[in-house]
C-alpha positions in Angstrom: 1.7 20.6 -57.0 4.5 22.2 -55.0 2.1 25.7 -54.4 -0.2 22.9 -52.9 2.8 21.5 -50.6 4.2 24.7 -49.8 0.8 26.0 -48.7 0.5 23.3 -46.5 3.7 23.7 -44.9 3.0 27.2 -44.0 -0.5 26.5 -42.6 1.0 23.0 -40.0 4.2 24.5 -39.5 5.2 28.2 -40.2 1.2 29.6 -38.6 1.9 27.0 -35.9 5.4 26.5 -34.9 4.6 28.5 -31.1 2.6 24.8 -30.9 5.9 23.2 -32.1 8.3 25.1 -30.6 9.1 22.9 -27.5 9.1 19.3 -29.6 11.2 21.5 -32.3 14.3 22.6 -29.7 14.3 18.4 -28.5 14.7 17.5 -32.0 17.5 19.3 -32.8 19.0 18.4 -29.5 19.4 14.8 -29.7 20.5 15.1 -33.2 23.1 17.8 -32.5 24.2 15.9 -30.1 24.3 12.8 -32.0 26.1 14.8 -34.6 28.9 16.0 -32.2 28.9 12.8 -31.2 30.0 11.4 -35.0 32.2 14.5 -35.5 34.6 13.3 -32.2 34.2 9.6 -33.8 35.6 10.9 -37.1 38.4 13.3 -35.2 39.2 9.7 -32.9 41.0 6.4 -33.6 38.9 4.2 -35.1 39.2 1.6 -32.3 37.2 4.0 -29.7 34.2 2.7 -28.1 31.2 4.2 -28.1 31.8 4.6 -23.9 34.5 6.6 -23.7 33.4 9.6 -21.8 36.0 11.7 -24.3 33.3 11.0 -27.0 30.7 13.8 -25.3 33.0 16.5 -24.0 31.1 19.2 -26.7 27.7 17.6 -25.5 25.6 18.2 -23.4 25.7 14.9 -21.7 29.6 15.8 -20.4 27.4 16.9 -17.3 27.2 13.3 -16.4 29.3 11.2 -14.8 28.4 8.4 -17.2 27.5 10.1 -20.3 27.3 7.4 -22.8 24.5 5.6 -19.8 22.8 8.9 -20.6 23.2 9.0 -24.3 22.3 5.5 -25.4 19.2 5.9 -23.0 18.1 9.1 -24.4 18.8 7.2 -28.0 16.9 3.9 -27.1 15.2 3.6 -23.7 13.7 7.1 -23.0 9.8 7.4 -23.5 10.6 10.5 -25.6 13.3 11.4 -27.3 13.3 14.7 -29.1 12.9 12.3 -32.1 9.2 11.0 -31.5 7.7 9.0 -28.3 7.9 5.4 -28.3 4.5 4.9 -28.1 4.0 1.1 -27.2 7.3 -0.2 -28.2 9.1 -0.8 -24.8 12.1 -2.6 -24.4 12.1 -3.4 -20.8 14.9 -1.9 -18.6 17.0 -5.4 -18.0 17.0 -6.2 -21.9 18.0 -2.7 -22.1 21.0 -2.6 -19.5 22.2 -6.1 -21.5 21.9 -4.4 -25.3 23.9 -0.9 -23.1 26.9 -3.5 -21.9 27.0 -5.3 -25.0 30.0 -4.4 -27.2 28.3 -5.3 -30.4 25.6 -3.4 -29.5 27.6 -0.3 -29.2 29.6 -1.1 -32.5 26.3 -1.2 -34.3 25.2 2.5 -33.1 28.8 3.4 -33.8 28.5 2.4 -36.9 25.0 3.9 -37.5 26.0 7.7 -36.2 28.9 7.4 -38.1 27.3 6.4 -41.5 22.8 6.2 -41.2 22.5 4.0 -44.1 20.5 1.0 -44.8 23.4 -1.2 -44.1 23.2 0.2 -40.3 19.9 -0.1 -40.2 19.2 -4.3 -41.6 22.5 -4.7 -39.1 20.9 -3.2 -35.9 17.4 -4.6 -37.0 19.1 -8.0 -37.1 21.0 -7.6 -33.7 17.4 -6.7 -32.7 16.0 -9.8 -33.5 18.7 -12.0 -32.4 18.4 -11.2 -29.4 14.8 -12.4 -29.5 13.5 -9.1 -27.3 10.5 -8.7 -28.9 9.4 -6.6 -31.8 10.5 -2.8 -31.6 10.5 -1.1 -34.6 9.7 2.2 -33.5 12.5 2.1 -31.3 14.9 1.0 -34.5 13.2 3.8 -36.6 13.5 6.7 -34.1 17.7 5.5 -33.5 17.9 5.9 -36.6 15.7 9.4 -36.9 18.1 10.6 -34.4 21.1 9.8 -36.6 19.6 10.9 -39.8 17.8 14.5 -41.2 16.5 12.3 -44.1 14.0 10.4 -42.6 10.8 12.0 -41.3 10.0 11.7 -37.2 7.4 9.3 -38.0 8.7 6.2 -36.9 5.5 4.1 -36.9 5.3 2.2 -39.7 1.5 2.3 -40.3 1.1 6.1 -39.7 4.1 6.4 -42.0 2.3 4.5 -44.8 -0.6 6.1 -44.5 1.2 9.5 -44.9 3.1 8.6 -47.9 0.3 7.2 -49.5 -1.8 10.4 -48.8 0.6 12.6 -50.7 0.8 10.3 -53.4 -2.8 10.1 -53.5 -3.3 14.2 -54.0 -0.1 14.2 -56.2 1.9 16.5 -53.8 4.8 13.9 -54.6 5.3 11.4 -57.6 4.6 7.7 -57.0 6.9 5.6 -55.4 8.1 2.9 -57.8 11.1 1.3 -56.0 11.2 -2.1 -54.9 12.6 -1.4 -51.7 8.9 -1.0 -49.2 10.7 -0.6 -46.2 10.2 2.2 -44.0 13.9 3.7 -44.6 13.6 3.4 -48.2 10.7 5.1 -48.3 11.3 7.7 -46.1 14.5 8.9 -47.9 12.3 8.9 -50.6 9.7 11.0 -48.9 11.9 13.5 -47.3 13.8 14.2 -51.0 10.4 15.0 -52.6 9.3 16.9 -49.9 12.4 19.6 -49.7 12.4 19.4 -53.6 8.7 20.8 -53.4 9.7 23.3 -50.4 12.9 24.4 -52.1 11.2 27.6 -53.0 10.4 28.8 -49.4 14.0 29.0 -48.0 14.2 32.1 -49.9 11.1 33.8 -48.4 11.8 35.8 -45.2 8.3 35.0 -43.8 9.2 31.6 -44.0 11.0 29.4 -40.9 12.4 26.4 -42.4 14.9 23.8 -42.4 15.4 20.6 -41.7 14.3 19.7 -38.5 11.1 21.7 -39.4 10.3 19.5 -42.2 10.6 16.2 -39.8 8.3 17.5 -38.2 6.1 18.7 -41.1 5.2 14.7 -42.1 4.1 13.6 -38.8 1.4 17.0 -38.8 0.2 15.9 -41.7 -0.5 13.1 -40.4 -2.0 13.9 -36.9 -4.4 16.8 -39.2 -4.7 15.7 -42.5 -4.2 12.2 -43.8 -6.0 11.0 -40.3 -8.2 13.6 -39.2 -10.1 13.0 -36.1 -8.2 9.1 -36.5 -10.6 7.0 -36.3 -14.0 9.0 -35.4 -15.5 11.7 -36.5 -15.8 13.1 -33.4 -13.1 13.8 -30.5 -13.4 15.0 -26.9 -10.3 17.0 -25.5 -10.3 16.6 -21.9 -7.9 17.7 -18.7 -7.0 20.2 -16.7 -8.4 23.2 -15.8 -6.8 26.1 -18.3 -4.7 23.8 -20.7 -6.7 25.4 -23.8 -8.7 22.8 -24.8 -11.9 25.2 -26.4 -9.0 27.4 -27.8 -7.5 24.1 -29.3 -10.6 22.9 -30.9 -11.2 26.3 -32.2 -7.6 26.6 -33.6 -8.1 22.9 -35.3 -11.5 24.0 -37.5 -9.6 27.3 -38.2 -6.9 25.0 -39.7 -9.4 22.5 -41.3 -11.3 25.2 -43.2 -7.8 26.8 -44.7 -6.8 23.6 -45.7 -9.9 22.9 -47.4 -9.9 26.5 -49.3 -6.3 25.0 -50.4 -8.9 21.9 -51.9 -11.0 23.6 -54.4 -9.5 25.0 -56.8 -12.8 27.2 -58.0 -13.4 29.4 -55.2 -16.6 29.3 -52.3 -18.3 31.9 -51.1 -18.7 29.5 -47.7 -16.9 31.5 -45.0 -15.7 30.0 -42.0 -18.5 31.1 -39.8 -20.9 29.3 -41.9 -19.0 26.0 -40.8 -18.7 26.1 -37.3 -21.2 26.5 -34.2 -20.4 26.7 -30.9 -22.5 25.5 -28.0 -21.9 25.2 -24.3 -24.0 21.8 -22.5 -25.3 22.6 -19.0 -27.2 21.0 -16.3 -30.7 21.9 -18.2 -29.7 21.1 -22.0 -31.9 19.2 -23.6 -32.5 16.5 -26.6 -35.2 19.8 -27.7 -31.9 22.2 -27.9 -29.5 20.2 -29.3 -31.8 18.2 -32.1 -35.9 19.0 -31.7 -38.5 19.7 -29.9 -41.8 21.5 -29.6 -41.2 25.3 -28.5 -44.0 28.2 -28.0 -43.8 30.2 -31.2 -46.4 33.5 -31.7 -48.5 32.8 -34.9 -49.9 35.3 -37.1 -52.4 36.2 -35.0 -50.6 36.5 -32.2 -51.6 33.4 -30.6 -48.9 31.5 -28.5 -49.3 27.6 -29.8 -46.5 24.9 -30.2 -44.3 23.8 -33.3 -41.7 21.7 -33.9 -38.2 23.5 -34.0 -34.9 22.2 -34.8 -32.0 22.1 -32.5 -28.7 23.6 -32.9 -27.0 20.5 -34.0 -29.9 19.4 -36.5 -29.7 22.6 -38.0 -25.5 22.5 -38.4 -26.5 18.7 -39.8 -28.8 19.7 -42.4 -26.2 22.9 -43.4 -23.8 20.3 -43.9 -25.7 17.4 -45.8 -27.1 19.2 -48.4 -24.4 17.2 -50.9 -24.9 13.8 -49.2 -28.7 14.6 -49.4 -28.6 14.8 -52.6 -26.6 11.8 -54.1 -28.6 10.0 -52.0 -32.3 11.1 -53.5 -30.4 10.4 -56.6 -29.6 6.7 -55.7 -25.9 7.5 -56.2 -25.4 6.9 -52.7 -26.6 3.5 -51.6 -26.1 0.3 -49.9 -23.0 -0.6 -52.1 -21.9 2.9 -53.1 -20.6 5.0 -50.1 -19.9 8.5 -49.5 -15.9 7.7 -49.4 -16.0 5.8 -52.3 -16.5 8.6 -54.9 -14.7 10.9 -57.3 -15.8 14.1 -58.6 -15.9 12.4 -61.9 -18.3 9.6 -60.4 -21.0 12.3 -60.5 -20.0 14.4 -63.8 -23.2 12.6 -65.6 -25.4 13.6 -62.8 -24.5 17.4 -63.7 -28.3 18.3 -65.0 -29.4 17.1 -61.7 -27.0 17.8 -59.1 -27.8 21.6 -60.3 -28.1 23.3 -56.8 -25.5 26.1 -56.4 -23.5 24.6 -53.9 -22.6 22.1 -56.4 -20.7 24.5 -59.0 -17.2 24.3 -57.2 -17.6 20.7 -56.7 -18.0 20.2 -60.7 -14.9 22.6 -61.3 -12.7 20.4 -58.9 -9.8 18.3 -60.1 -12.3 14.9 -61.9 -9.7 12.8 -60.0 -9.9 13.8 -56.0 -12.0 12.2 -54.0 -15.3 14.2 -53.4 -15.3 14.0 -49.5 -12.0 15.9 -50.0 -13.7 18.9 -51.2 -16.9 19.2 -49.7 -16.6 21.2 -46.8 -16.2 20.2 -43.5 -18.8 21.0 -40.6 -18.0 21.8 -36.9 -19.4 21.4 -34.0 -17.6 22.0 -30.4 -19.1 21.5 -27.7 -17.7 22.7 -24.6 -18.5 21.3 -21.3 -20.1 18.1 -23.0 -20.2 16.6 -19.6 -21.7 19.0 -17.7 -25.2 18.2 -19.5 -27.5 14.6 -18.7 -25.9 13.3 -22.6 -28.1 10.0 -22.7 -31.3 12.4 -23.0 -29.5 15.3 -25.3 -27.8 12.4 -27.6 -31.4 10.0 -27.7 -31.2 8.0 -30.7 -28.3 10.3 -32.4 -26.0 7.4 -30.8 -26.9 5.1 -33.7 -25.9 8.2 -36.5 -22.5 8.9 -34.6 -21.6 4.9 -35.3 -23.0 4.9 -38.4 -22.9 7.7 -40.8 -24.6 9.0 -43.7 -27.0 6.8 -45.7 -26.2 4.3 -43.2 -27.2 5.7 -39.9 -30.5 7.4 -41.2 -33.0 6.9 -38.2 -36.6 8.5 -37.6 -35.9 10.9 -34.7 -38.4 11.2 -32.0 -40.3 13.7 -33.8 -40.2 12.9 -37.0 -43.9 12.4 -37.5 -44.0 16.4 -36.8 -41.5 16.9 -39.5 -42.0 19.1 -42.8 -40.2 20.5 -46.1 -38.7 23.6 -43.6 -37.8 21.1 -40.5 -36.9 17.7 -42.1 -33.6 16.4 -43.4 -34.2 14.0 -46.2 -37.8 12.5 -47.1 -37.7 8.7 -47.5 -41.2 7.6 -49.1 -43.6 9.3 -46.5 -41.7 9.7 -44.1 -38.7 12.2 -42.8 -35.5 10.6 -41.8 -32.7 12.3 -40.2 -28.6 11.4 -40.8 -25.2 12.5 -39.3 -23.2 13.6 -42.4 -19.7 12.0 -43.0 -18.7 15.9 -43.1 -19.9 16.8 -39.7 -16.8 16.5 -37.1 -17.7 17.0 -33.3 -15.1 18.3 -31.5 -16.2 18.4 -27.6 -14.1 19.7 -24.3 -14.4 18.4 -20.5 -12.0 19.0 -17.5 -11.5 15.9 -16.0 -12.0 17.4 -12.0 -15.5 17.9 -12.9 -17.7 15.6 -10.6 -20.1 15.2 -13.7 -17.4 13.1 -15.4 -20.0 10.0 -15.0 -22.2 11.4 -17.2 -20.3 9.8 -19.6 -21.7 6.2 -20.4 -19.6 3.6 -22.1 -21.9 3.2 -25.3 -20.9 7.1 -25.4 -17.6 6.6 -24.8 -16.5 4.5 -27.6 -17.9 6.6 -29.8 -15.0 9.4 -29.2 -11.9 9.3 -29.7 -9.7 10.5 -26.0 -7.5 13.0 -26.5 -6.0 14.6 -23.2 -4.5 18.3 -23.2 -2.0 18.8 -20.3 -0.4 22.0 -19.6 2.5 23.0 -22.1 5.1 25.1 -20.5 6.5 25.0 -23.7 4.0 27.1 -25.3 3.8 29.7 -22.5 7.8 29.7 -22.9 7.7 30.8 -26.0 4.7 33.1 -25.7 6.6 34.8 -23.0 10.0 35.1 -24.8 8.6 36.0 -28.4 5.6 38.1 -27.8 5.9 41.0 -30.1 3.2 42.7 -28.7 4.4 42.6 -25.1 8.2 42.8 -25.0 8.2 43.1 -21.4 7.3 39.8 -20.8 11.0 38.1 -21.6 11.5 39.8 -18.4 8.9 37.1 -16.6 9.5 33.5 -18.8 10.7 32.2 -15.4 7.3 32.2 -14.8 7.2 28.8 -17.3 9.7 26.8 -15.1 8.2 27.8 -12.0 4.2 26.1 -12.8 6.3 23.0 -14.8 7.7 23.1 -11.1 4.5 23.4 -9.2 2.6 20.9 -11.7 5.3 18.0 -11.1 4.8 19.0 -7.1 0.7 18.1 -8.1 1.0 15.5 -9.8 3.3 13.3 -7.5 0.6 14.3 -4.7 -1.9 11.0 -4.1 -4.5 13.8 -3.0 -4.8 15.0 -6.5 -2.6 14.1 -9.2 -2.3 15.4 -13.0 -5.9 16.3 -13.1 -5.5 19.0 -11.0 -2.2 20.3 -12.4 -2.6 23.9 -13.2 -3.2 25.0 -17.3 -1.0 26.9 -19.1 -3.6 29.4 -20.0 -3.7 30.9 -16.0 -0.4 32.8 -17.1 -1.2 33.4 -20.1 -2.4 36.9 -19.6 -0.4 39.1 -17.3 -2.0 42.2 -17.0 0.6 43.3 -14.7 2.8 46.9 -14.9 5.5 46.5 -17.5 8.1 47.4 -15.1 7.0 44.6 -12.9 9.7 42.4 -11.3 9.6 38.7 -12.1 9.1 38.2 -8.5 6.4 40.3 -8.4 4.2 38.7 -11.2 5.2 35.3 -9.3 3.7 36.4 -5.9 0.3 38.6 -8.2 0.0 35.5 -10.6 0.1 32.9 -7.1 -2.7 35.3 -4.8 -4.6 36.0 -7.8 -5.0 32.8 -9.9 -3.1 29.8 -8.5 -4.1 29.9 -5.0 -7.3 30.2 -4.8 -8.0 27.5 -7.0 -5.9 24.8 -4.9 -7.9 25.8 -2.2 -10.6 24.6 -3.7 -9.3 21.3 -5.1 -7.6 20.6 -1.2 -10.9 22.1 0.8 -12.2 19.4 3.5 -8.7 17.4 3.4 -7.1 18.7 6.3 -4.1 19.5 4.7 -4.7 22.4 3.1 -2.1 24.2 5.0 0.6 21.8 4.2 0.3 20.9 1.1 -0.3 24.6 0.0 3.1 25.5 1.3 4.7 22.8 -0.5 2.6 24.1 -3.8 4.1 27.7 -3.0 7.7 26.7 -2.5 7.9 24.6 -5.7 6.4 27.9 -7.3 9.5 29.3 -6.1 7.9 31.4 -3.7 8.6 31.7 0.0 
C-alpha cells in the first residue's frame, strides 16, 4: 500500500506545495526556533529558566526586548502558530499572563523542549487542569507539535481520529493495536508509518520532502480526503474580489478526480471533463436552465412546438447516478440499506444484473472498499451563485440537497412531462428525480456583491462557508519561483506591498476585509522584463488597484483621503 501513500503524497503535497508554501516556512520557524531554543538549554546550566533572554540569542526572537514574552506567546497564546491555528481553544489573555509568570509553568515547557515525550505531555496536561482554566487541548497538542517532528500538525483530536482511522480503513497503514488511545500515542504511531511508507521518495529528485512536509501531509488529508466537502456535499467559496476562488474550486475537482484514478485499480475510460461542468448564474437564470423546462425545439417537419428539456444540472445528475440508479431499481438501496453503507462485495451476487458497462471497474475493485470510494465523483461549480434569484433556480432541489439519494427523491415540477430520454429513475408510473451522494457542488460569490441577500437561510445551511482571503504567500512564491518568468524575483516586493495595502483596508470602518484586494490582480504582470520594481508598483496601482477602490469609496466623500492612505501603504508616493 505504500505506491498508494506515496501517490497521495505527491498529489496534496509535492503538486501543491506553492498552496503550502507560506504555512510550510511558519512551521519550520517555530520549531527551529524551539530547537535552538533546547540546544542553548542543553549547552546551559541546568538551573536556567526558561526567561533568561541568553536562551534566544541564535533566534529570532533576540529582536525583542522580552524574548521569552514573545516565545511562550507564539508557543501558547498566538491564534496561529506555524504549528496549526487554535481554532476555538482560547485561553484568555489574564490566565495566560498567570501560566507566562508562573515558574512551574515555565519548568514544564522546559522540560517538554528539552525531552517531547509523554511524560511532558500528562505533566503539562495536568498543570492544565489544575489550574481549572478550562479545556484546551488543542493548545496542549500544538505546544507540543511545536516541540516535536513526530506528531502530525493536527492537533484536534476529532479531525485527528478521523484521519487515522481513514488510513487504517484503506490500509495505507496497519491497525493500531496499542492500548494507549491518546492523541500523542497515536500520532507517534501515525507519523512512524507514514515516513516508513514515504521512505522511498527521499531518493527521487522530483520529490520535496521531509519532515515538516509530512506534518503537513496528515492534516491535507484530512481537509481533502478523509472529510471532503466536511459536512455537505456542497461548499460555497466566498470573498474578495481576485482571491481565486473559481481557480480554487477548479484546482479541488482536478485533485478529486486524480485521487479517485488512484481508487480503481482497473482502469476508466471516464476523463475528467466528463465529471465536471461549469456554469455561471446571472440575473435571468432560471429553474428551466439549471434543472427543466419547456424550450422551442424544431420538429421533423420543421415546425417550432415546445418540449421538455433538461437543465444543465439535471443532466450532470443523471451522468452521475447511473450507479445509485441502479441499486436502487434493484432494491439494494432502500430504506435500511444506504449508499454509504456498501462494499463492492455487497453487490458481487448482483453481477448478472448490475451488467451496464460502467459497472466493470466497479466489480474489478478491491471486494473490501467501500463503493462510494470508487464511483466517481461529479462536479458542479457554479460561479457567481448569488448573482441569480436562487429560490426560483433551486425550486424543490432544496429537499435533494438535505437529503440525498434514495432519500431525497422528489417529483420535480415537470415531472408529469417526463420520458425514458428526460427522466431520472421511474418509480411505478411516475418519474422521480434525486441528487446523487456523488454529485459535490462547489459554488463561488464575492462577498461586495449587493446580491449577497439572495441568499436565504433555508439555502444557507445547506452549504458549508468557506472564505478565500488574499494569500500573499502564494503570490510570494509565484513571484520568486516562476520558472517561466525569471524576471519576476526582481518584483516579489510587490507581495509585501498589497499584504500592506490590504491591512490598510481592512482596519478602514468604510470597508473592511471584503474589499481587500485578491491576490490574483498581480498575478499577471505583463510588464517589460527590464521593468523596475517601482515601475510595476506605480503600472500594477493606475492599472488594476486604483480604479477599483474608486469604485468601492465612490459617493463617500472621502475618496481623496482614503485613496492616498491606500497609495502610501502600497509604498507608493
Amino acid at each position: 500500500m505504500s505506491k498508494k501513500l506515496q501517490n497521495l503524497y505527491r498529489h496534496l503535497i509535492n503538486n501543491r506545495k506553492h498552496h503550502l508554501i507560506g504555512w510550510y516556512k511558519s512551521y519550520k520557524d517555530i520549531t527551529g526556533a524551539v530547537q535552538k531554543v533546547k540546544t542553548a538549554l542543553e549547552n546551559s546550566e541546568n538551573s536556567i529558566d526558561l526567561n533568561s533572554k541568553e536562551l534566544y540569542a541564535e533566534t529570532y526572537y533576540s529582536k525583542s526586548d522580552n524574548p521569552y514574552d514573545v516565545f511562550i506567546k507564539d508557543l501558547v497564546y498566538e491564534k496561529s502558530n506555524g504549528v496549526s491555528s487554535r481554532g476555538q481553544s482560547v485561553l484568555s489573555k489574564e490566565n495566560f499572563n498567570s501560566f507566562k509568570e508562573d515558574s512551574l509553568f515555565r519548568e514544564t515547557i522546559k522540560e517538554i523542549i528539552l525531552q517531547p515525550d509523554f511524560t511532558g505531555f500528562e505533566k503539562l496536561k495536568k498543570y492544565w487542569s489544575d489550574r481549572e482554566v478550562g479545556n484546551n487541548p488543542v493548545l496542549i497538542n500544538r505546544i507540543m507539535g511545536a516541540a516535536t517532528l513526530d506528531v502530525t500538525t493536527t492537533v484536534d483530536n476529532g479531525k485527528f481520529d478521523q484521519v487515522f482511522k481513514w488510513l487504517q480503513d484503506r490500509n495505507l497503514i496497519p491497525t493500531y493495536n496499542a492500548t494507549e488511545t491518546d492523541w500523542f500515542h497515536k500520532n507517534k504511531y501515525a507519523i512512524s508509518e507514514i515516513r516508513e511508507g514515504l521512505k522511498d521518495l527521499w531518493n527521487d529528485d522530483e520529490v520535496e520532502i521531509d519532515d515538516h512536509w509530512i506534518g503537513l501531509f496528515y492534516w491535507e488529508i484530512y481537509t481533502n480526503l478523509s472529510n471532503p466537502f466536511s459536512l455537505k456535499k456542497q461548499v460555497v467559496k466566498y470573498g474578495a474580489p481576485g482571491t481565486g476562488k473559481t481557480y480554487n474550486a477548479k484546482k479541488t475537482t482536478e485533485l478529486q478526480y486524480e485521487l479517485w484514478c488512484g481508487e480503481i485499480e482497473a482502469g476508466s475510460d471516464i476523463t475528467y471533463d466528463e465529471l465536471v461542468k461549469v456554469v455561471q448564474f446571472h440575473p435571468s437564470f432560471t429553474y428551466e436552465d439549471f434543472m427543466e423546462g419547456l424550450r422551442p425545439t424544431i420538429d421533423n417537419q420543421n415546425q417550432t412546438q415546445l418540449a421538455l428539456q433538461n437543465g444543465v444540472f439535471k443532466d450532470l445528475c443523471i451522468k452521475a447516478g447511473k450507479w445509485e440508479k441502479d441499486l436502487i431499481e434493484q432494491k439494494i438501496i432502500n430504506k435500511n440499506r444506504k449508499w454509504e453503507d456498501l462494499k463492492v462485495e455487497d453487490i458481487h451476487s448482483y453481477k448478472d444484473k448490475l451488467n451496464g458497462v460502467h459497472w466493470e471497474f466497479i466489480f474489478n475493485a478491491d471486494p473490501g472498499k467501500k463503493l462510494e470510494s470508487i464511483v466517481p465523483p461529479f462536479f458542479i461549480i457554479i460561479d457567481e451563485i448569488n448573482r441569480a434569484e436562487l429560490s426560483r433556480v433551486f425550486g424543490e432541489l432544496m429537499y435533494c440537497l438535505e437529503y440525498r439519494g434514495y432519500e431525497g427523491m422528489i417529483k420535480t415540477q415537470y415531472s408529469h412531462l417526463n420520458t425514458d430520454s428526460t427522466g431520472m429513475i421511474k418509480i411505478g408510473e411516475e418519474y422521480r428525480f434525486f441528487v446523487p451522494n456523488n454529485v459535490f457542488i462547489i459554488a463561488t460569490m464575492n462577498t461586495i456583491d449587493r446580491s449577497v441577500e439572495s441568499f436565504d437561510f433555508a439555502l444557507r445551511r445547506r452549504f458549508r462557508w468557506e472564505e478565500v482571503q488574499p494569500d500573499t504567500s502564494i503570490l510570494r512564491y509565484h513571484l520568486t519561483e516562476n520558472t517561466d518568468k525569471p524576471h519576476f524575483k526582481n518584483w516579489s516586493d510587490l507581495a509585501k506591498n498589497l499584504e500592506n495595502l490590504n491591512d490598510n483596508i481592512r482596519n478602514q470602518e468604510l470597508l473592511g476585509k471584503d474589499y481587500c484586494i485578491g491576490h490574483a490582480y498581480l498575478w499577471n504582470l505583463n510588464y517589460a522584463e527590464n521593468s523596475s520594481v517601482s515601475e510595476v508598483r506605480k503600472a500594477v496601482w493606475e492599472d488594476n488597484i486604483q480604479p477599483l477602490l474608486q469604485e468601492y469609496l465612490r459617493g463617500t466623500g472621502r475618496e481623496a483621503e482614503l485613496l492616498g492612505k491606500f497609495k502610501k501603504s502600497f509604498s507608493l508616493n
